[in-house]
N, C-alpha and C positions, 0 to 999 in steps of 0.2 A: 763469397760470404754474403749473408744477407742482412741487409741494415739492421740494424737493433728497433728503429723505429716502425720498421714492417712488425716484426713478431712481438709488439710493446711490450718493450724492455724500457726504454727511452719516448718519456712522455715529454711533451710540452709543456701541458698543463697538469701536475700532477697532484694539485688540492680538490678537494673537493666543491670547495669555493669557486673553484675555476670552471666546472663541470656544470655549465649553467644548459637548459631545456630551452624551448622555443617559448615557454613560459617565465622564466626566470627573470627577475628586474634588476639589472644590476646598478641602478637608478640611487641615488641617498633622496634625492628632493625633485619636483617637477614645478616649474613656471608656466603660470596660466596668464593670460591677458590683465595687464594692471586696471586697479579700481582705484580709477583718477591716479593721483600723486603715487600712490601705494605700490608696492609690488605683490603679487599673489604667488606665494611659495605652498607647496604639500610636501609632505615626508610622514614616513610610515613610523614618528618617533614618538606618539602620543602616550605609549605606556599601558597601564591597567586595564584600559579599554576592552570593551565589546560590544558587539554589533546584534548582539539577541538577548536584550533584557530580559522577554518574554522567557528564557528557560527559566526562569523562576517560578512563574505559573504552572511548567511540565513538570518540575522537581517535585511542588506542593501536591500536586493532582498524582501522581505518582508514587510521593508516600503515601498517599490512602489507599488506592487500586493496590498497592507492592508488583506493579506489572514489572518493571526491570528485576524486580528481587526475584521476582518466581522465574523469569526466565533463566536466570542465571541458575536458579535453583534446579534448571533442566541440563548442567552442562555437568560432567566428571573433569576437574582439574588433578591432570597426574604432575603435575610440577612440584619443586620441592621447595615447600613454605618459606623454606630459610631466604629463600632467592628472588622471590617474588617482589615486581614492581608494582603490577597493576594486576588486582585483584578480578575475577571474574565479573561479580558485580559492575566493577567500575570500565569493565570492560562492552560491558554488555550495555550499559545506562551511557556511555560516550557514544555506543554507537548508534541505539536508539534513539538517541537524544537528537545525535547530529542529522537524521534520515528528518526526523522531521521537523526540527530546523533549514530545513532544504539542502541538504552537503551530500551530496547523492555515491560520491566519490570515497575512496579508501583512500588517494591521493590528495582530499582535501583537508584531511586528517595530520599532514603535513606540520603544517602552520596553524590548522585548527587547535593544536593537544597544545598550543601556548596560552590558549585562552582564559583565564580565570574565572570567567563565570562557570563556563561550561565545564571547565574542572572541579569548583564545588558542588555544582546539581551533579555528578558523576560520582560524588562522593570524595573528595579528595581533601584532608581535612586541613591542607595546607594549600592555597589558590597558586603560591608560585611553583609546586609542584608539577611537571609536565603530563599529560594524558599519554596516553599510548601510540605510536607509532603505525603508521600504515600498514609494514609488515608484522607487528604483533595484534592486529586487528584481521590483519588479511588470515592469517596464521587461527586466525579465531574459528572463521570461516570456513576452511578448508582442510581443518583435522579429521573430519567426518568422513573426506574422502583419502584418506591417508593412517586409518587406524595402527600401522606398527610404524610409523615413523618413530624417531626419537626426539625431533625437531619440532612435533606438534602432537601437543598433550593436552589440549582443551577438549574434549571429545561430546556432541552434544547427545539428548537422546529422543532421536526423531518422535518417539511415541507420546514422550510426554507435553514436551513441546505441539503435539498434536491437539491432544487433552487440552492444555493448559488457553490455548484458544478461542477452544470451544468453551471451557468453562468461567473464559469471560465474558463471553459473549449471551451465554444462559445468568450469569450475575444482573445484565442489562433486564431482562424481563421484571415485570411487577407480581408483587407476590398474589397470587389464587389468579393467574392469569389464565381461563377457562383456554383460548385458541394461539396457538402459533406459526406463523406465516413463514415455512424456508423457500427464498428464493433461491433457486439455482443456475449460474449462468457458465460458460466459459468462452474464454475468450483467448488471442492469441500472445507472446513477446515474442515478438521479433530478432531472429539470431543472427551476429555478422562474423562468428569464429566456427571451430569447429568443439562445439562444444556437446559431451555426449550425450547421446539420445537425442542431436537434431537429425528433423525430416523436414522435406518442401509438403511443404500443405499447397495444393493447388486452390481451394477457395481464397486462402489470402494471399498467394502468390510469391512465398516467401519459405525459407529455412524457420522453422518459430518450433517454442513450446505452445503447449494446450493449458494452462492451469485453469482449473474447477474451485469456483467460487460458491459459497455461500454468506446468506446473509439472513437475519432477524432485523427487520426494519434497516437501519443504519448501520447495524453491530456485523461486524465480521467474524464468523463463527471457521470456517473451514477455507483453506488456500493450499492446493494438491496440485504441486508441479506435476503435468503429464506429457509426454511425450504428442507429436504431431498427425504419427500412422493411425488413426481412430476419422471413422465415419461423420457424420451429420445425423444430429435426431437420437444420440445419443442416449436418452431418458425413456424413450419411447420402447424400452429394452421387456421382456415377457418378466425376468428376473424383476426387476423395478418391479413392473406394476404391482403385480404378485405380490410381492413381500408388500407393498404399502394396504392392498386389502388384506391379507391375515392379519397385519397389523393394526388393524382401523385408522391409517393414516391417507386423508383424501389428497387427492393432487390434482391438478391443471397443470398438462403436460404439452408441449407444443408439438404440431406433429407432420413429419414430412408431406409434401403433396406429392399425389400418383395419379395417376390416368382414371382408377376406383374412387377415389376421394372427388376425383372432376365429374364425373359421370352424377355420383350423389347431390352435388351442389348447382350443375347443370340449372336447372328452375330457380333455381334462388338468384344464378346472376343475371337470369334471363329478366328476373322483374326488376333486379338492380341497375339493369341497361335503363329499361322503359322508365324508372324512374329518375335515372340521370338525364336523358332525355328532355323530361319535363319541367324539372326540377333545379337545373341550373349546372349539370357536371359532375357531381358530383352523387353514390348513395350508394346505403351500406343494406344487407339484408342479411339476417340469420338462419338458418337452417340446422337442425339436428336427426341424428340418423345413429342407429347401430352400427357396427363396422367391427369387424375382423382380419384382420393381416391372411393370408391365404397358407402361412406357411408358420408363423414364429408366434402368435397369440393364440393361448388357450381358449381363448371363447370370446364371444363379441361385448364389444363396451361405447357407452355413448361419447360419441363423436360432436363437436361443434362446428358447423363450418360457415365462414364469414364472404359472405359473396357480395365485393364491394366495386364500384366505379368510380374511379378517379378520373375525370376528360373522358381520354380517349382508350384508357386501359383498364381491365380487369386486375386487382390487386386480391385473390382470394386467399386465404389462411387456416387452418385449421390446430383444434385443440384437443385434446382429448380428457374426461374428467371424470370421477367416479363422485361428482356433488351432483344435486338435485336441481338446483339454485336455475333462474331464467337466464340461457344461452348468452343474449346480450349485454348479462350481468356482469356472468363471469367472465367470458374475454373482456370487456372494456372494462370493470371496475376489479379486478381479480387478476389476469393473468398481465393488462398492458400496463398495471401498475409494474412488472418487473422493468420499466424503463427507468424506474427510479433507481432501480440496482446497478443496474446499469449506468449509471451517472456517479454511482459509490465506487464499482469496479476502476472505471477511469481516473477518477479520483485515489484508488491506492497506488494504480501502476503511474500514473503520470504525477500528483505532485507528489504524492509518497516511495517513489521512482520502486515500483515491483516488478519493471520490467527490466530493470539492471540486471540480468541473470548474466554476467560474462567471467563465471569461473569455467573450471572447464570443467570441473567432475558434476554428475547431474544431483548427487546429493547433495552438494555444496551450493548449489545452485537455487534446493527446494531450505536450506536455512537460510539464503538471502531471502530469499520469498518468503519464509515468516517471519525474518527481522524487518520487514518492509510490514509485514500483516500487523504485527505490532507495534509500530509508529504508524500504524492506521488506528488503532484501537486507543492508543493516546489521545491524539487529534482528535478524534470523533467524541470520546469521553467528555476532553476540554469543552466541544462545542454544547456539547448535552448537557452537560451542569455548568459550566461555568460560564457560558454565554447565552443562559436561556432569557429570554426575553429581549435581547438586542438586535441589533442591526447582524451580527453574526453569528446569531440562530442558525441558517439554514446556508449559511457561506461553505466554500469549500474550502478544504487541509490549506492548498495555496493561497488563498486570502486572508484567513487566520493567521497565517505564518508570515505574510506581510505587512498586514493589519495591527498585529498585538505583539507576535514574535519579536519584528524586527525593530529594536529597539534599543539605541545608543546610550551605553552604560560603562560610568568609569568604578571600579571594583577598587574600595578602601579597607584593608587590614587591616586590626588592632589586635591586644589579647582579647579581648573580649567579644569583638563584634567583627563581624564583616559588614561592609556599609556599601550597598549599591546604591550607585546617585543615576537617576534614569535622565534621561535629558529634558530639559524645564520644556523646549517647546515641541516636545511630543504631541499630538493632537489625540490621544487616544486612553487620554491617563483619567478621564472618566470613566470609559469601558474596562482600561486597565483594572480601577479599583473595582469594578463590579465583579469583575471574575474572580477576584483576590477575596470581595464578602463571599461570593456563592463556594468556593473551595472551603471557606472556615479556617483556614491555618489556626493552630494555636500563636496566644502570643506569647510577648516576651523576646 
């Protein structure tokens, strides 16, 4: 016969309590080095506490924007009203909330859904009521890829949630804004499961997605999970070009180098040598020339090419542009401004973690990626109204969210009021109220 304990029948430990992770404290208090006479005790028994005053400024800037409303506005809830805990809304505004208060984790959400602040900016009209649960947030997520489940009835809808992106991102423009700048970049997340639709991209040397960014200055308007199997120079496509002349839409496109594009720029590096040479190492020269692909462009278009010397090495580049404007102009003040995008991109995947993609289905994968796009377009809001003229003007999502975010607050009940007391010796409770004027909140 085989032991009961082989085939757990016959547990050890059969609470749950006992079922602790390599994470789990099973600790009440910790002793740190005595201060003088004193003893130095911690314990996790403080109460109302929380550790991100600052969602109170996301909650305020939030009901103006209605960015969590409308998002939730994008989901179909087939559940049956009678039964319901936690509301779409407050589903969607926990989770937003918590991406960029930095809790990158569905598993942080744990111990987070105890929290009382974060439960009233969520909407929860009672603070000691609990947030939502890992798996009914995970469950949020992953209905998309599970449409006749019974088990998961939040169902989102890709398209509009597309829209709704983009159309906060066009709210950001100033009105009779004659020109508008789309930067377009993509870039790689990095995959460690087998998660669908991964490929090895051999340029980054890894299993990854491709997601295709856009962006209006700062504003994040478009985030398109794409799979990895796709080329380099991707823009540089006959279709693209096309459709942006019928459409009188001009572009600075970046454009692969070939053996034709070297031949073209050949004189321009050659003076670029001689003036590095003379000149201390360094020198840059422009060149421009017509240019047609031999096989996929309809007809030829002006080409820029940057024949530059670094030391000992030729760095050349080239662009392709349907503007008028002086070569030197547009690459340096037009096209390598997209480095700024680029420092926004980083900025969503790393502190607003868009590169979490480890569900396994791939559409579930591209609503992490807009719930990530969306606690980008928070952040970035915050910084643009509510800290204009400060030191955290032009700071990133992660030092905001250290800076103002993170900030120790005991949450007091009454009938009438909820009373957050922030901590007296915050250093930032000047910047605090500046953000707090520029939002407006009503009072009372």
């Amino acid at each position: 016969m085989i032991p009961a304990e082989v085939v757990g029948v016959k547990q050890s430990n059969p609470t749950e309590a006992n079922v602790r992770s390599s994470t789990d404290c099973p600790q009440d208090s910790f002793q740190f080095q005595a201060l003088g006479a004193r003893q130095v005790v911690a314990d996790f028994s403080g109460g109302r506490l929380s550790s991100d005053g600052g969602v109170l400024l996301l909650r305020e800037l939030d009901g103006s924007l209605g960015l969590t409303r409308s998002v939730a506005a994008c989901f179909q809830d087939r559940r049956n009203p009678d039964l319901i805990t936690h509301t779409v809304p407050e589903l969607v505004a926990q989770r937003i909330y918590g991406l960029a208060l930095g809790y990158e984790d569905l598993n942080d959400h744990q111990n987070l859904r105890h929290d009382p602040l974060l439960a009233a900016a969520a909407g929860k009209l009672q603070p000691a009521d609990v947030l939502a649960s890992a798996p009914t947030l995970n469950r949020l997520e992953i209905t998309v890829d599970r449409p006749a489940s019974r088990y998961h009835k939040i169902a989102p809808a890709p398209d509009r949630l597309e829209h709704l992106l983009l159309q906060l991102g066009v709210r950001t423009l100033r009105r009779r804004q004659r020109e508008v700048i789309l930067d377009f970049d993509a870039t790689h997340d990095p995959l460690h499961g087998r998660q669908e639709g991964t490929f090895f991209h051999g340029y980054y040397d890894c299993h990854c997605y491709l997601p295709l960014y856009a962006f209006i200055g700062d504003a994040l308007v478009w985030a398109q999970l794409r799979t990895a199997d796709r080329g380099a120079s991707g823009f540089c496509r006959e279709a693209i070009l096309a459709w942006c002349e019928a459409h009188r839409v001009d572009y600075v496109i970046g454009l692969a180098r070939n053996a034709r594009l070297f031949g073209e720029l050949t004189p321009a590096l050659v003076r670029a040598r001689e003036q590095a040479v003379l000149g201390g190492g360094t020198a840059r020269v422009f060149a421009e020339f017509r240019y047609r692909t031999l096989d996929t462009w309809s007809r030829a278009r002006r080409v820029i090419g940057k024949a530059e010397r670094l030391g000992d090495k030729d760095n050349p580049r080239f662009i392709v542009t349907s503007l008028t404007r002086r070569g030197d102009e547009l690459y340096e003040q037009v096209y390598c401004a997209r480095g700024e995008m680029e420092n926004r991109i980083k900025e969503q995947q790393g502190d607003l973690f868009g590169e979490r993609l480890s569900s396994h289905g791939f559409a579930a994968n591209q609503l992490r990626l807009w719930l990530s796009a969306f606690a980008y377009v928070l952040m970035e809001r915050l910084r643009a109204v509510a800290l204009k003229g400060t030191a955290l003007a032009q700071a990133t999502a992660g030092t905001i969210r250290l800076r103002l975010c993170k900030l120790a607050a005991r949450v007091e009940v009454s009938v009438r009021r909820l009373r957050v007391r922030l901590a007296e010796s915050a250093p930032v409770q000047a910047l605090f109220a500046h953000a707090w004027r520029r939002l407006g909140p009503a009072p009372g």
